[in-house]
N, C-alpha and C positions, 0 to 999 in steps of 0.2 A: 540428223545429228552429225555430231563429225566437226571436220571443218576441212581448209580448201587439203587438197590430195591426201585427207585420213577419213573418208567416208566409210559409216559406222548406221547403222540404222535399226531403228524399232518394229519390231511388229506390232498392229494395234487391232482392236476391232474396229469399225468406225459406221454410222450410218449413211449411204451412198448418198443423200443430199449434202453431208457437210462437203464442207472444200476442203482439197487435196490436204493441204494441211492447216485445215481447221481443229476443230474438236473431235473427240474420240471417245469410245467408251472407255476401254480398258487395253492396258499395254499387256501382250499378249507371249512378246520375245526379244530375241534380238538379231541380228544378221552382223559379222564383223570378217566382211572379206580380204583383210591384211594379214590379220591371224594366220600363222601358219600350221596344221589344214585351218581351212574361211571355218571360224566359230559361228554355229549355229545354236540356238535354244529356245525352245519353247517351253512355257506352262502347258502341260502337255492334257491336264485335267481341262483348263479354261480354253486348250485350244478344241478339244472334245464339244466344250458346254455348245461352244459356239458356230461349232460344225452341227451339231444335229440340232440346234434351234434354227438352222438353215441359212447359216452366213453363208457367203461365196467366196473363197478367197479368189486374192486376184492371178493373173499364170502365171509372175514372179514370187508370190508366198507360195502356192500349189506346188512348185518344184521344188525350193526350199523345204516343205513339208514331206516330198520327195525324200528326199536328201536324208535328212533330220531323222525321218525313219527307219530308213536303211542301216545309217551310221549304228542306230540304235539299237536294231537284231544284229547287228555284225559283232556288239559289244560281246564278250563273254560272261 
């Protein structure tokens, strides 16, 4: 998503046969690292569903999730 130097991006589920950016299940978040602090957000229910039916995310969403989390108990 995005376009040339405003790169903005989705998080999706997707099944590891499709292609890079092929098809997907379900859109899952967003990444917008221009934002000043880089906005991060998840469906944090559907990011659940799909962690314990045993998705994997990749180590750029895993750190993001990272992040996301943190941000999240830090809130008051």
């Amino acid at each position: 998503m995005g376009g040339k130097k405003t790169p903005f991006y989705r998080v999706v589920a997707t099944d590891s046969r499709s292609p890079r950016d092929g098809r997907f299940i379900e859109h899952i978040g967003i990444y917008d690292p221009l934002a000043e602090p880089a906005q991060i957000r998840f469906d944090e229910p559907r990011l659940q569903h799909w962690l314990s039916v045993g998705a994997q995310p990749s180590a750029t969403v895993g750190e993001l999730i990272k992040v996301s989390r943190k941000a999240a108990a830090a809130q008051p």
